[in-house]
C-alpha positions as CSV (number, residue, x, y, z in Angstrom):
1,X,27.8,42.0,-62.3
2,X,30.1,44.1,-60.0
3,X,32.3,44.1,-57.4
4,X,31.3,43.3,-53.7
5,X,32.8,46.6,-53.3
6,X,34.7,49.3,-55.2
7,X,37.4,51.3,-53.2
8,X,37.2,54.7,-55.9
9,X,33.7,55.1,-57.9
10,X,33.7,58.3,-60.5
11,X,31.0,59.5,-61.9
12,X,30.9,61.2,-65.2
13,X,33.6,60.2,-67.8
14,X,34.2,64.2,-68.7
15,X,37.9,65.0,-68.8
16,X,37.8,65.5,-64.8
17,X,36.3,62.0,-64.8
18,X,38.4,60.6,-67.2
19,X,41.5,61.4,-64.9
20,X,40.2,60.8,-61.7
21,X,39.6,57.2,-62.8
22,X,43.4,56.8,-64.5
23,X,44.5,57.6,-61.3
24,X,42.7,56.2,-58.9
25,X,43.2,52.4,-60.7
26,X,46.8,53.3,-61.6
27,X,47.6,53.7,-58.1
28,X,45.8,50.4,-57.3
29,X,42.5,51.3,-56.4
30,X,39.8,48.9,-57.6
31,X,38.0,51.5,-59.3
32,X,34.4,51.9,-61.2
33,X,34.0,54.8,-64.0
34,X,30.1,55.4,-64.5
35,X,28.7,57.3,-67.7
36,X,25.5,57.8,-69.3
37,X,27.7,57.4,-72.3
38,X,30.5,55.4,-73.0
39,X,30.7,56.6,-76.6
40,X,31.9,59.8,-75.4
41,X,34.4,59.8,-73.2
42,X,36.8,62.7,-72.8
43,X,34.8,64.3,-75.0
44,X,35.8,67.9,-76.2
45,X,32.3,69.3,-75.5
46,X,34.0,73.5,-76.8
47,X,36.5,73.9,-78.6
48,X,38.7,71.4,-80.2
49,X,41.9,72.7,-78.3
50,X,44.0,71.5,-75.4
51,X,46.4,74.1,-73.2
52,X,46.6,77.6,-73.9
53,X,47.8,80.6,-71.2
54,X,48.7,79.0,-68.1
55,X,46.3,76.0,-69.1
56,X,49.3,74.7,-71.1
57,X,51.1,75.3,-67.6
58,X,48.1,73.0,-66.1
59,X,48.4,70.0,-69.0
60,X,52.0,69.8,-68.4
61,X,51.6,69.5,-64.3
62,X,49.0,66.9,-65.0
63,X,51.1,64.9,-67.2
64,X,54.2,65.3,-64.6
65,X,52.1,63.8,-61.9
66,X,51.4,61.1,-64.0
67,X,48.1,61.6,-65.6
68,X,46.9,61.0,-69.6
69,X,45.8,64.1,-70.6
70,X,49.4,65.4,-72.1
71,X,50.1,62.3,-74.1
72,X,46.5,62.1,-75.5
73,X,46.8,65.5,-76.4
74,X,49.9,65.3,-78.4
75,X,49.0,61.9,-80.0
76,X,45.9,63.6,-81.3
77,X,47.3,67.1,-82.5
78,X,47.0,68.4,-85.6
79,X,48.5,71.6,-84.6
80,X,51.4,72.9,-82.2
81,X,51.7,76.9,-80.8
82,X,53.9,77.9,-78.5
83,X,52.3,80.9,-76.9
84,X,53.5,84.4,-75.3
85,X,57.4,83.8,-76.5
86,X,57.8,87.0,-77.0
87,X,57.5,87.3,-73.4
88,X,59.6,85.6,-70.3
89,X,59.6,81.9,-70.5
90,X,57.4,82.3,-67.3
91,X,54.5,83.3,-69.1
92,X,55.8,80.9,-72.3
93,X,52.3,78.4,-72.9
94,X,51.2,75.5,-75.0
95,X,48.6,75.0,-76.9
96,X,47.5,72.3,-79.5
97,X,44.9,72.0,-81.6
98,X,43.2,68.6,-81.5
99,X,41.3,66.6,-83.8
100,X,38.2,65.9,-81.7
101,X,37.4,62.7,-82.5
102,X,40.8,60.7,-82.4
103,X,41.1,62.7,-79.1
104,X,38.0,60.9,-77.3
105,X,39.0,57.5,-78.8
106,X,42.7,57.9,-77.4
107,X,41.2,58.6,-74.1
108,X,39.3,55.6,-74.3
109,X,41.7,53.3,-75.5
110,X,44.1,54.1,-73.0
111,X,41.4,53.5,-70.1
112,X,40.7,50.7,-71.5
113,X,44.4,49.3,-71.3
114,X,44.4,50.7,-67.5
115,X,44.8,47.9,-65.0
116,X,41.8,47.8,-62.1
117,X,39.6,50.0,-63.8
118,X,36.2,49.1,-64.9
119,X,33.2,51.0,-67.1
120,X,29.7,51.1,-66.8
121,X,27.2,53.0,-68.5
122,X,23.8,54.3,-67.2
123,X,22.8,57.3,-65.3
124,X,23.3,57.6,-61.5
125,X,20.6,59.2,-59.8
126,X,21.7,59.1,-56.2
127,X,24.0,58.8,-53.4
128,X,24.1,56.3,-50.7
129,X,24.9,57.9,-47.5
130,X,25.4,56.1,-44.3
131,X,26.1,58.2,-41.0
132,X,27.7,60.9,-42.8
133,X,29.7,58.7,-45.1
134,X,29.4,58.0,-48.7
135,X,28.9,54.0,-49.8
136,X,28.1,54.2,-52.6
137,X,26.0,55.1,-55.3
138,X,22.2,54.5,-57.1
139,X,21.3,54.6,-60.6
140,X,18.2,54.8,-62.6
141,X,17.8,51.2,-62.8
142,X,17.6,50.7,-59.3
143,X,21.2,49.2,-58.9
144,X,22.8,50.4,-55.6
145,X,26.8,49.8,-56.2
146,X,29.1,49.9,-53.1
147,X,32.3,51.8,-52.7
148,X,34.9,53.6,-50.0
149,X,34.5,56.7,-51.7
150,X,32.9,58.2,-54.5
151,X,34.4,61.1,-56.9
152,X,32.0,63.5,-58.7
153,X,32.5,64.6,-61.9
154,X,29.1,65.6,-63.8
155,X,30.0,68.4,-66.0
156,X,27.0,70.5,-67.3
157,X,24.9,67.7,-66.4
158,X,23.5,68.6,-63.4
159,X,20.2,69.2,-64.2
160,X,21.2,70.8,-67.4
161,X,18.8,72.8,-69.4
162,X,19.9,74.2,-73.2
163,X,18.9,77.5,-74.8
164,X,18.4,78.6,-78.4
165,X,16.9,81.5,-78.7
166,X,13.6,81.1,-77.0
167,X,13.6,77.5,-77.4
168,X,14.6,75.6,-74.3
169,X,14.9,71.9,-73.7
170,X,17.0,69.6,-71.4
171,X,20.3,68.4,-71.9
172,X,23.5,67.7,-70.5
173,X,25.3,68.6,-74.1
174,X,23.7,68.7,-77.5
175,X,22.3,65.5,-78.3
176,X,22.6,64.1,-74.6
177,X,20.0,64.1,-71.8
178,X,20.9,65.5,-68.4
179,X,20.9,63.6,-65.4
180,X,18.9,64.3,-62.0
181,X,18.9,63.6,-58.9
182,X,21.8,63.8,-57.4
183,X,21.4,67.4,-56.7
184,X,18.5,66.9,-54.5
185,X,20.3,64.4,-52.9
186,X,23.0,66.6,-51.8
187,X,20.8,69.6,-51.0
188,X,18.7,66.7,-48.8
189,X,22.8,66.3,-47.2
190,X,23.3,69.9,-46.3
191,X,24.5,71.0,-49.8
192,X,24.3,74.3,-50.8
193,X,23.6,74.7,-54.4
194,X,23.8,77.0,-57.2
195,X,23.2,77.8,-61.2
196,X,26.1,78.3,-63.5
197,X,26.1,79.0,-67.3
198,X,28.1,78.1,-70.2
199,X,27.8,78.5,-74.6
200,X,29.6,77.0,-77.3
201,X,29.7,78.3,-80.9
202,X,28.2,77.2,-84.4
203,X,29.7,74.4,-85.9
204,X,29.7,74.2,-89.5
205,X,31.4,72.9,-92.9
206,X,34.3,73.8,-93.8
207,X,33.6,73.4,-97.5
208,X,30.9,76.1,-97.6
209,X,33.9,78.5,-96.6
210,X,36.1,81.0,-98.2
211,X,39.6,80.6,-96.6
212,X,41.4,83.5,-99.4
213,X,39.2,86.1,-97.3
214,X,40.8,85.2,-93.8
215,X,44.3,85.4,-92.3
216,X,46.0,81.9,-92.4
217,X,47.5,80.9,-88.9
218,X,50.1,78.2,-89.1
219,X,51.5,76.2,-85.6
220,X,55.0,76.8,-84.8
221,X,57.8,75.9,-87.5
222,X,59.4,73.6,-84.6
223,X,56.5,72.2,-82.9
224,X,57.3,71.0,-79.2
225,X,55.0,68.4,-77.1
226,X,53.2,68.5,-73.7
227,X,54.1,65.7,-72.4
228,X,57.5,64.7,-70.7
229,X,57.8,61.5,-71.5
230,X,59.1,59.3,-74.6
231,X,55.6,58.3,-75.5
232,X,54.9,61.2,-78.0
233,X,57.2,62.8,-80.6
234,X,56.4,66.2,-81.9
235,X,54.6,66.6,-84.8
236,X,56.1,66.2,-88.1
237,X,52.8,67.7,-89.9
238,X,50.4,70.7,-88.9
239,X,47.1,72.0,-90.2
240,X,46.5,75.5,-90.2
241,X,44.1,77.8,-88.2
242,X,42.7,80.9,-90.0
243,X,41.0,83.9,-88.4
244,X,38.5,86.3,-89.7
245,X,36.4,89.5,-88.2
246,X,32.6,90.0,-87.4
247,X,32.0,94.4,-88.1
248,X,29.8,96.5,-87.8
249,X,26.9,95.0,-90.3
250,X,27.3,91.5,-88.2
251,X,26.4,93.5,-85.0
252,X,23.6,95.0,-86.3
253,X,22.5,91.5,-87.7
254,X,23.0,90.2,-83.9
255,X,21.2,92.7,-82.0
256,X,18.1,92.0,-83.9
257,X,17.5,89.0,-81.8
258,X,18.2,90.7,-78.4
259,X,14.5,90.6,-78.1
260,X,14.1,86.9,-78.9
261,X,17.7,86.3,-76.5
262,X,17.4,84.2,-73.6
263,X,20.5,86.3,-72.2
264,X,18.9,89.4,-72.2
265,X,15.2,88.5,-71.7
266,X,15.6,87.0,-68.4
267,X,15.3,83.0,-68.8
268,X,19.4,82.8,-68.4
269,X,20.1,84.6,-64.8
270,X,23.1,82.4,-64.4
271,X,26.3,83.9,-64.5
272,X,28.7,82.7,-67.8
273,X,32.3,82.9,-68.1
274,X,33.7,86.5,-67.7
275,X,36.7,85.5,-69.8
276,X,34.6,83.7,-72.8
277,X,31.9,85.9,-73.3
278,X,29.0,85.1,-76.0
279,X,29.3,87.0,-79.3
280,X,25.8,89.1,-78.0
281,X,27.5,89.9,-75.0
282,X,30.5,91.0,-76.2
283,X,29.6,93.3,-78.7
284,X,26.7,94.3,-75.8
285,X,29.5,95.5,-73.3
286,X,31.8,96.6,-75.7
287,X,30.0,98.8,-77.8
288,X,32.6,101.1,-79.0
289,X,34.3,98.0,-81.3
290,X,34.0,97.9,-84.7
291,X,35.0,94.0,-84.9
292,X,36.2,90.9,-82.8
293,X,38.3,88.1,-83.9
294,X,36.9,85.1,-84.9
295,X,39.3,82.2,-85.0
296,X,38.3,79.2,-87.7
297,X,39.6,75.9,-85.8
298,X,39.4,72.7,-88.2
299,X,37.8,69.6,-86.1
300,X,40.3,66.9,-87.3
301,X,43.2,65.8,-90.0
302,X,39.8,64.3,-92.2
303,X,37.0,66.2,-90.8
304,X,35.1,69.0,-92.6
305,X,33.6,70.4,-89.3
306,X,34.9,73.8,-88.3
307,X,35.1,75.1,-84.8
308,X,34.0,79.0,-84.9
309,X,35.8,80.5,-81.9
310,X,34.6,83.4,-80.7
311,X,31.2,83.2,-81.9
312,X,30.1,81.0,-78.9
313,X,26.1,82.2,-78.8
314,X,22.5,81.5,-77.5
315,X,20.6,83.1,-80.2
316,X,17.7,82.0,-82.0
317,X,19.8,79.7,-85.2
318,X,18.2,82.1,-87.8
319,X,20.1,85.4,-86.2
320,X,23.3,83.3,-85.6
321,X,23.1,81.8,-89.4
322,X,22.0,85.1,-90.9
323,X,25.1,87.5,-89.0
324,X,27.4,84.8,-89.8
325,X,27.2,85.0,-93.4
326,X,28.1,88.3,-93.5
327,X,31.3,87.5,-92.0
328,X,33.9,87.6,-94.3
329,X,34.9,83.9,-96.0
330,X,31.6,82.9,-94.3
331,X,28.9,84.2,-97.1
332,X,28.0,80.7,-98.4
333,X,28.4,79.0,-95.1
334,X,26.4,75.8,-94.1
335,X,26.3,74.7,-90.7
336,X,26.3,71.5,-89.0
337,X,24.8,72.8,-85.6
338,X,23.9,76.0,-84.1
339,X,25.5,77.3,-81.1
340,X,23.6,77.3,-77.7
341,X,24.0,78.3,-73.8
342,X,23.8,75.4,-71.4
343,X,22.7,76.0,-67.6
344,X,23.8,73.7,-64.9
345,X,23.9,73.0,-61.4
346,X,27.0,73.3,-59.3
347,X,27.9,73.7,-55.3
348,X,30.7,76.4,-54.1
349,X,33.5,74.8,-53.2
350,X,34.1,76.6,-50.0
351,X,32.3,73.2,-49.0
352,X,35.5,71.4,-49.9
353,X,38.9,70.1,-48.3
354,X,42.0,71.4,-49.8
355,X,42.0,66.9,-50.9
356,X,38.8,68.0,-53.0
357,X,37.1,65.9,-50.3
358,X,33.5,67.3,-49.1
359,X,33.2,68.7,-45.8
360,X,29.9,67.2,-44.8
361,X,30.3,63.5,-46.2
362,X,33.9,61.7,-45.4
363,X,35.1,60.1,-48.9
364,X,32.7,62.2,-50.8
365,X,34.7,63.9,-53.5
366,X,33.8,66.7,-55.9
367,X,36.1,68.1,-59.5
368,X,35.5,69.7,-62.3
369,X,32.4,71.9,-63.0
370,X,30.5,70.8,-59.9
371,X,33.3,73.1,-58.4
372,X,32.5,75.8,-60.5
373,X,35.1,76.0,-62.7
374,X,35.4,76.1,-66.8
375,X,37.7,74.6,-69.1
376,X,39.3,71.1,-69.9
377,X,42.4,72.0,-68.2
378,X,41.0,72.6,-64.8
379,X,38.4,70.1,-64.8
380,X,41.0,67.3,-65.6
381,X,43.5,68.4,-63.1
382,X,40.7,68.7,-60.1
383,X,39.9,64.8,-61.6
384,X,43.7,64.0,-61.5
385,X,43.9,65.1,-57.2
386,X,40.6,63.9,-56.7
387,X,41.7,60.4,-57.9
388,X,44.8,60.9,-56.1
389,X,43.2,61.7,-52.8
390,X,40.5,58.7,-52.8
391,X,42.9,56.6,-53.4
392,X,45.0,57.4,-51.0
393,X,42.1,58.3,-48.3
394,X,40.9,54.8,-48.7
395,X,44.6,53.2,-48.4
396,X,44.8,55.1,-45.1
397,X,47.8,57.3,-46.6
398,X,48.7,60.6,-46.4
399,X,46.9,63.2,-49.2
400,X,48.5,65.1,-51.4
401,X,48.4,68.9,-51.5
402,X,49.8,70.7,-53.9
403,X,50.6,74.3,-52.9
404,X,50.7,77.6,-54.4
405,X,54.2,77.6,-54.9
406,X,54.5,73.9,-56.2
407,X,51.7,74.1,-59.1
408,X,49.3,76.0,-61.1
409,X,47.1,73.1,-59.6
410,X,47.7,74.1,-56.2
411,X,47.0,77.7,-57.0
412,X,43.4,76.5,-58.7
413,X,42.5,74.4,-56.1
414,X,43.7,77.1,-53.2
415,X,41.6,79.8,-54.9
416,X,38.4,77.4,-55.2
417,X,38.6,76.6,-51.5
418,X,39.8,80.1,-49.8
419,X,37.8,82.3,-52.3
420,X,35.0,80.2,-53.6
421,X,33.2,81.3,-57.1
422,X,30.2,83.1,-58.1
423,X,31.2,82.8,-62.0
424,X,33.1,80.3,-63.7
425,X,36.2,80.3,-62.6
426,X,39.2,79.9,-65.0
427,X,43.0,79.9,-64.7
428,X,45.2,82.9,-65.6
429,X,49.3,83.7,-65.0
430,X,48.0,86.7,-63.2
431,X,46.6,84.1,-60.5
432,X,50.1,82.4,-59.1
433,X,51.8,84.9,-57.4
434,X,55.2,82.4,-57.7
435,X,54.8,81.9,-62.0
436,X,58.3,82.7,-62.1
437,X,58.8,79.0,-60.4
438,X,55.4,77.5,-62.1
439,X,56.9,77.4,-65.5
440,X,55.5,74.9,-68.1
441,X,59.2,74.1,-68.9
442,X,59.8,72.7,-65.2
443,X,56.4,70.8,-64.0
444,X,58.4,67.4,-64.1
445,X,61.0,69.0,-61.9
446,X,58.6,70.2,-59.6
447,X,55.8,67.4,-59.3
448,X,57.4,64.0,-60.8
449,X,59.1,63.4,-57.6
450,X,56.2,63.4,-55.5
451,X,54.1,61.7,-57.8
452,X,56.6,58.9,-57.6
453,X,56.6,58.5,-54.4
454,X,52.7,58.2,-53.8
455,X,52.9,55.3,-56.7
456,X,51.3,57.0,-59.5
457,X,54.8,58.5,-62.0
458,X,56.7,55.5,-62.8
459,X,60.6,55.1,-62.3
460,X,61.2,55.7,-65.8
461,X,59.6,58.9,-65.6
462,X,61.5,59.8,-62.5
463,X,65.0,58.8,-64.0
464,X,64.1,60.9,-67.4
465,X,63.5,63.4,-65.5
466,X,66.5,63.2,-63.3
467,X,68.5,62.8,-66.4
468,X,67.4,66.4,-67.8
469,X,67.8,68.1,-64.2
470,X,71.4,66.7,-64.3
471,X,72.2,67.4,-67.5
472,X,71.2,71.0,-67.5
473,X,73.0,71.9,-64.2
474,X,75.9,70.1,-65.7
475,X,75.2,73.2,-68.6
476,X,74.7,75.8,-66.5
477,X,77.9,75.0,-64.4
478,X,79.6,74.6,-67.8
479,X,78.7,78.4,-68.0
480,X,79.6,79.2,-64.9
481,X,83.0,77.4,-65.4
482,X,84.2,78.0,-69.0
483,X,85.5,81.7,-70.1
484,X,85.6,83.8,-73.5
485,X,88.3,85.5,-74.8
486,X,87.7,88.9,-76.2
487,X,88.5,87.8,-79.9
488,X,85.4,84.9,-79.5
489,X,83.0,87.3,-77.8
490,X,83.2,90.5,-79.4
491,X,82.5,89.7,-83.0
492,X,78.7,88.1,-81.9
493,X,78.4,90.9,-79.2
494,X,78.8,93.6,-81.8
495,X,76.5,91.7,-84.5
496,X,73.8,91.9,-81.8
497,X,74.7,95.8,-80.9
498,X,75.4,94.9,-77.2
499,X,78.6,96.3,-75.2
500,X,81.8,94.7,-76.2
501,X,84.1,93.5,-73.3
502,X,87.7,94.6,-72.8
503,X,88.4,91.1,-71.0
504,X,87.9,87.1,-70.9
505,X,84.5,87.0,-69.2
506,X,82.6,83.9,-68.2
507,X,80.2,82.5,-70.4
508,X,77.6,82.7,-68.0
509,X,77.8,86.7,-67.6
510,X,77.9,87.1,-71.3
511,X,74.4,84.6,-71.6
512,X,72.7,87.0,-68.8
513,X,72.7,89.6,-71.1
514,X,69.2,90.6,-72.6
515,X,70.5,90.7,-76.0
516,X,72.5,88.0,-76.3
517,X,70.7,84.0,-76.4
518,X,71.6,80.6,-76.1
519,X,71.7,80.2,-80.8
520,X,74.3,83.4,-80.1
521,X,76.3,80.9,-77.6
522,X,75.9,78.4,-80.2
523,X,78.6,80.3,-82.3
524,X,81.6,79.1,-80.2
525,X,83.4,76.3,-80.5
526,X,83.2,75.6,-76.8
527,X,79.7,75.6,-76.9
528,X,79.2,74.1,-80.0
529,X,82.1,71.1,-78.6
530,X,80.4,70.7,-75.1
531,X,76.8,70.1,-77.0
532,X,78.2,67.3,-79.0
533,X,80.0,65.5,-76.9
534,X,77.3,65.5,-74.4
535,X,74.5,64.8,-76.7
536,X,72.6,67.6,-75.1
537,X,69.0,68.1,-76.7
538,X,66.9,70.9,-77.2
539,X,65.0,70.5,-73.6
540,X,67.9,70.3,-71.8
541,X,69.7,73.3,-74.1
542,X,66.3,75.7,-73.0
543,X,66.1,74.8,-69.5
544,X,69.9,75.8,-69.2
545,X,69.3,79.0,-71.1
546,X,66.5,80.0,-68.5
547,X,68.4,78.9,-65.6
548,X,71.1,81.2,-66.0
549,X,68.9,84.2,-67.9
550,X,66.1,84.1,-65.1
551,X,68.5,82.9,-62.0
552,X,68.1,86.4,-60.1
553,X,64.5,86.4,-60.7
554,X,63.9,82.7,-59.6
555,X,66.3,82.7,-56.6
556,X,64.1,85.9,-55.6
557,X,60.7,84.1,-55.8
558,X,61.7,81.2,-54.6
559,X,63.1,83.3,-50.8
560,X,59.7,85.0,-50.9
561,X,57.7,82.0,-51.2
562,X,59.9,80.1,-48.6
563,X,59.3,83.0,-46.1
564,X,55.5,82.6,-46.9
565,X,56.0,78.7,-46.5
566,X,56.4,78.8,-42.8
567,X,52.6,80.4,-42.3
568,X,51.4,77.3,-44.2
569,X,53.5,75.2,-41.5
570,X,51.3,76.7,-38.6
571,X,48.4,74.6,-38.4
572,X,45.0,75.5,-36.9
573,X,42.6,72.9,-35.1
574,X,40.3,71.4,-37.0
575,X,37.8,72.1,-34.0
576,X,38.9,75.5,-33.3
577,X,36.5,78.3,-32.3
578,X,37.0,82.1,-34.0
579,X,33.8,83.2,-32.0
580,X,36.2,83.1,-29.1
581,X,38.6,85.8,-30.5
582,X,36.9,89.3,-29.2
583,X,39.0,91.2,-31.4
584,X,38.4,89.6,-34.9
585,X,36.2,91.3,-36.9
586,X,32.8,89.2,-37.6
587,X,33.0,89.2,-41.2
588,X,36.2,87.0,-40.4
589,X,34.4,85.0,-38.0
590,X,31.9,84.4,-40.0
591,X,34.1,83.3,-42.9
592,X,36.7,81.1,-41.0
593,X,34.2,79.0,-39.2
594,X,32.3,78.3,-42.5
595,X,35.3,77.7,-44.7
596,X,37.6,76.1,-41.9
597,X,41.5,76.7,-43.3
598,X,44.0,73.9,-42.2
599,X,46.8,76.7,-42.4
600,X,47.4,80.3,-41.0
601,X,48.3,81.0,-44.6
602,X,44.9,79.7,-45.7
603,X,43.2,81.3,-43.7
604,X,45.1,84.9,-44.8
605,X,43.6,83.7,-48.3
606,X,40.5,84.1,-47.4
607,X,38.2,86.4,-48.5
608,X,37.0,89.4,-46.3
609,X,40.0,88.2,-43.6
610,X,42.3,91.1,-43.0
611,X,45.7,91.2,-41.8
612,X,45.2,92.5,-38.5
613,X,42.1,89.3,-38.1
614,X,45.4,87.2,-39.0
615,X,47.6,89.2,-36.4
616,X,44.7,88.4,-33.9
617,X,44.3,84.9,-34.7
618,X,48.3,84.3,-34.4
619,X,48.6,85.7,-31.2
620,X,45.1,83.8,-29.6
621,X,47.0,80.4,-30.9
622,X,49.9,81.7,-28.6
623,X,52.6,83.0,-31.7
């Protein structure tokens, strides 16, 4: 029925899972996916919607390094943004809009086609641990099935238990049961464990709505693509978003059911996600606003099921129905499902290796939601190293660790480990302190290389993306090289009111200018001559733009993260003893010896460590 013995088992086929299991067998790794349900894999339990601020950054590292969740996403798209271009192109991010069901088939299909993988569908209920060491795993039809390591993935599974108003019931998502035992297993192990919460919104049709009352919200007029390869072309088509308001009367509507709300009546005393509050809770804390957004996201290209973000709610379904048709365009609205709040279990991931790897049992590995995260984004990229990492423990390899400086990932998975999480955590810009070098523009330059060389990017990836690196230093030198007179110049400078030159100038100078961009420096024939003769495409024409517009900024980031780089070269011992160090303080003590950094720059990261505990520590290790 099975292998003798699997080298990478993943549980849960969520987008953490999904990844995790691409990678894994991609690499080589005979490799076993196990889900209660193979009908939905990859599914897009939230919102329909792939990327977004500094997720974007996250789906294009993924897909750099080799993963699926890029192309899948802009196979299935109905909908391309570009997001924050008003901005620097450091906080630049994509976003698509997804057509949910094509999305989960695409996922599936391409596992499918992936070599060494296999699928099995039932529930596991346990873990098979042998002298601190995981071999495997149980499931609820008594099968034990061997492996080198095991990745967990389980989503809200965990024991999940839904709410709707004061109805409660379990469930792993709507219509699916939750799974059990594992938990206890882990808690049997050493395990600390804890309760997180999540919501999701109403779905309902979108023929029962009044789109001339709402604000129509298009994609971008020249869609782009997440992923770098030559898999996916942009799309040719889009279908449009619209957004609406709840007001005062909605409110009113709302807090009628405060009484009835399992938020505010104590059954929920999880904690949800700060930065995707429920509709009760935001018009709760912020009292003093007469209206939120509420963005209408279409399900599909053929669909009639409408997404209602912003409106994610555990209220009883006859306050959520009756407050949402007095939303404007929603008075005649029908829905498909109500929305509801989901509890689950999850362990703090202070109880990690920076490899994702658990602390207490060797080639035990946790991503995704079990970790305490939220959002398809960080889930699949935790799944994407955790893959990586089995794969590579059980091959006896080296593992890969991205840093803060390398990847969005690295910064996620540096934050989990140093910092932990008491709510779910989610990625921001305002998180990397080095986004000036973590742009979504450059993640091929930045991870495809390494990805190659632990097997899992392919050459031709690699030589594409060596071919845009070359190309657009061959433009910016270009730049550099080639002046302007006066008489070319002036004419576009004055047309864009900045100050005209008195001299030839090199192109490069004028292109730094704030006012002045790379259509502007279309205009001359030089320009317009070098572009054809070079074939040079629209990529390689905006990563040659920011390379000379952003070169101070980025030549400044990268010296302050190199200087911070040689901390992450000082290692600690694995068995070394802080209670030793008199002068520490003992909240320090306390906190290194439980979360064990690898690195004196870790271990500045942590939580409740000071800089003088760091000045101790160096000097005790004799620097």
């Amino acid at each position: 029925m099975f292998q003798e013995e699997y080298d990478v088992i993943v549980v849960g086929a969520g987008h953490a899972g999904s990844e995790a299991a691409a990678a894994a067998a991609n690499m080589g790794s005979k490799t076993l996916l196990v889900t209660m349900s193979l009908q939905n894999i990859a599914q897009m339990s939230c919102n329909p919607a792939m990327g977004g601020i500094a997720k974007g950054q996250i789906v294009r590292e993924i897909d750099a390094l080799g993963g699926y969740s890029g192309i899948v996403s802009d196979k299935t798209a109905i909908q391309f943004k570009m997001l924050n271009k008003s901005k620097g192109p450091a906080m630049w991010s994509p976003r698509v809009q997804s057509d949910r069901m094509r999305f989960a088939e695409e996922w599936r299909l391409m596992m499918e086609r992936t070599p060494n993988l296999d699928f099995y569908q039932e529930m596991v209920k346990g873990l098979i641990i042998e002298s601190g060491k995981i071999k495997g795993i149980k499931t609820s039809l008594g099968l034990e099935i061997r492996s080198k390591s095991v990745v967990l993935t389980n989503g809200t599974f965990l024991n999940g238990l839904i709410h709707i108003g004061e109805k409660q019931f379990g469930g792993g998502r709507a219509g699916e049961s939750a799974a059990y035992g594992i938990t206890e297993d882990l808690v049997n192990a050493g395990f600390e464990s804890g309760r997180m919460k999540t919501g999701t919104p109403p779905r309902v049709d979108g023929r029962s709505l009044d789109y001339s009352k709402m604000n129509e919200e298009k994609g971008d007029e020249r869609p782009d693509k997440f992923s770098y390869s030559d898999e996916t072309k942009p799309l040719l088509h889009q279908k449009s978003c619209h957004m609406t308001y709840t007001s005062l009367e909605v409110h009113d509507i709302l807090r009628e059911g405060f009484d009835r709300s399992p938020m505010f009546n104590g059954r929920i005393q999880s904690i949800g996600p700060r930065y995707c509050p429920s509709i009760e809770d935001k018009i709760n804390r912020f009292a003093d606003k007469e209206r939120h957004q509420l963005f209408v996201e279409p399900e599909g290209w053929d669909t009639v099921e409408v997404y209602v973000n912003g409106f994610s709610t555990s209220l009883p379904e006859d306050i959520q129905f009756k407050a949402l048709r007095s939303v404007a365009g929603f008075e005649k609205v029908k829905f498909f499902r109500p929305g509801y709040a989901i509890e689950y279990d999850y362990f703090p991931p202070t109880q990690l290796k920076h490899t994702l790897e658990t602390k207490l049992i060797e080639g035990l590995y946790f991503a995704g939601q079990i970790n305490g995260t939220t959002g398809y984004e960080e889930a699949a990229s935790q799944g994407l190293m955790a893959g990586i990492n089995a794969h590579l423990k059980v091959h006896e390899k080296e593992p890969l660790i991205l840093k803060r400086d390398e990847a969005y990932i690295g910064v996620l998975i540096d934050d989990l480990i140093t910092k932990g999480t008491e709510e779910p955590y989610r990625m921001f810009t305002s998180r990397a302190e080095y986004r000036t070098l973590l742009r979504q523009d450059n993640a091929d330059f930045r991870l495809t290389p390494m990805s190659y060389e632990i097997g899992l990017a392919s050459e031709k990836r690699l030589r594409r993306m060596e071919h845009k690196l070359n190309e657009s230093e061959k433009m910016v030198n270009f730049f550099k090289e080639t002046s302007v007179t006066v008489a070319e110049i002036n004419p576009i400078l004055e047309a864009k009111e900045s100050a005209l030159v008195n001299q030839s100038d090199k192109m490069f100078k004028v292109l730094s200018r704030p006012q002045i961009d790379l259509n502007d420096m279309l205009l001359l024939d030089k320009v317009k001559e070098y572009v054809a003769t070079n074939n040079v495409d629209q990529e390689i024409l905006e990563q040659a733009e920011i390379q000379v517009k952003y070169s101070g900024y980025i030549d400044k980031e990268r010296n302050n993260a190199d200087k911070l780089t040689r901390l992450e070269d000082v290692k600690i011992p694995e068995d070394f003893d802080y209670t030793k160090i008199k002068s520490m303080s003992i909240e320090a003590k306390q906190k290194l010896t439980k979360i064990r950094p690898v690195t004196i720059s870790q271990a500045s990261r942590v939580s409740g460590v000071s800089p003088s505990d760091i000045s101790v520590l160096l000097i005790h290790m004799g620097r």
